[in-house]
C-alpha positions as CSV (number, residue, x, y, z in Angstrom):
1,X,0.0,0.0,0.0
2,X,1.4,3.3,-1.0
3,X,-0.8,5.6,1.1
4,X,-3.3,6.0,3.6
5,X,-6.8,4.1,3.6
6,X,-9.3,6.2,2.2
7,X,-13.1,6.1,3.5
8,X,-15.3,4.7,0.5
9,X,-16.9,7.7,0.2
10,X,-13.9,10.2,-0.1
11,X,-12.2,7.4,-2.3
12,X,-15.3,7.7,-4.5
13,X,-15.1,11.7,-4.8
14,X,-11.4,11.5,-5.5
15,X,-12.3,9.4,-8.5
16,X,-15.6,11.2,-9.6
17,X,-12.8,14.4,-9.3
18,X,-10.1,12.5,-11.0
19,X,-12.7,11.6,-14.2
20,X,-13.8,15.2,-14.2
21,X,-10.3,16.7,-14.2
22,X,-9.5,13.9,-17.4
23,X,-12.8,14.0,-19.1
24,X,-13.5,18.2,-18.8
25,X,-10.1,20.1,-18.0
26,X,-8.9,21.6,-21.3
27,X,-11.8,21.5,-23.1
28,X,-12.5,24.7,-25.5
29,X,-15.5,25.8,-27.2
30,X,-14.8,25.8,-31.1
31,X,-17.8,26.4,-33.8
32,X,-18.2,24.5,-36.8
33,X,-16.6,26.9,-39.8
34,X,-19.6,24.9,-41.9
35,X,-22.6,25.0,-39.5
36,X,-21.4,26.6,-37.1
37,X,-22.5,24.2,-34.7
38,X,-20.7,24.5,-31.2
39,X,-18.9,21.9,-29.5
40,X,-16.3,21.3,-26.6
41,X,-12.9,20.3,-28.2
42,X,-9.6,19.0,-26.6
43,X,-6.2,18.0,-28.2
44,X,-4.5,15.0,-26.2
45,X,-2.3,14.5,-28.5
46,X,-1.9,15.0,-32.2
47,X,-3.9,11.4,-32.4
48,X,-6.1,11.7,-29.9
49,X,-8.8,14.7,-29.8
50,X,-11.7,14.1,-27.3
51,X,-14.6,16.1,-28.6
52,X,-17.8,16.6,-26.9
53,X,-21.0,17.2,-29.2
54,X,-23.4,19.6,-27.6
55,X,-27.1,19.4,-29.0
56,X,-27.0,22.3,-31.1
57,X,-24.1,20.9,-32.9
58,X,-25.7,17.8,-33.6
59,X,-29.0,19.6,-34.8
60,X,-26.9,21.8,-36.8
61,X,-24.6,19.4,-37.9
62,X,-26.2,17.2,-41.4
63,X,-23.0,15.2,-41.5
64,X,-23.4,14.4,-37.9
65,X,-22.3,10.3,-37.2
66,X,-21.8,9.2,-33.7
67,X,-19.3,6.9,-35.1
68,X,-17.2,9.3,-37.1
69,X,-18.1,12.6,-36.1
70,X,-18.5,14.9,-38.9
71,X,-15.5,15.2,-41.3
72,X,-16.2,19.3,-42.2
73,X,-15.9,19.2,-38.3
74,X,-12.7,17.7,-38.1
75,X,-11.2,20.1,-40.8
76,X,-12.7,23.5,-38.3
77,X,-10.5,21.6,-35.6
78,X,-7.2,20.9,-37.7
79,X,-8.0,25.0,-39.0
80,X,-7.9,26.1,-35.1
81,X,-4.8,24.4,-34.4
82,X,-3.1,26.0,-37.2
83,X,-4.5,29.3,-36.4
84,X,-3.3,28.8,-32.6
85,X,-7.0,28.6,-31.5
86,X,-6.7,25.3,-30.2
87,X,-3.4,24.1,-28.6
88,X,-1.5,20.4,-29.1
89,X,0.2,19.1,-25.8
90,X,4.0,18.5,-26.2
91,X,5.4,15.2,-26.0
């Protein structure tokens, strides 16, 4: 054991924090240049971007697949990262 015993209720709000800080921190608001649906966008990596769809993206958005996302959408992102708007992690 590495640390102290936790109480099973301030071990589970650790962990509902820890997912919030992974799943939320460093996400930014970018619109659609197409539809200009808004979503919630973060850059992990150059791989990895988590993006969240709110609903007036996905009314908005005709290309809209909750398997692959929206490909006009996916250009607006690679556009803010090239315009600074939207920041890559190092590493």
């Amino acid at each position: 054991m590495t640390g102290p015993v936790r109480h099973r209720d301030e071990l589970a709000a650790a962990t509902a924090a820890d997912r919030r800080e992974y799943l939320e921190h460093g996400l930014r608001e970018l619109d659609c240049l197409h539809c200009a649906g808004r979503v919630l966008v973060k850059k992990n990596s150059w791989a990895h971007t988590s993006i969240e769809w709110t609903a007036d993206a996905v009314a908005r958005c005709d290309a809209f697949s909750s398997h692959d996302g929206c490909p006009r959408l996916h250009r607006s992102i690679e556009h803010a990262i090239m315009a600074g708007q939207l920041q890559v992690p190092d590493g």
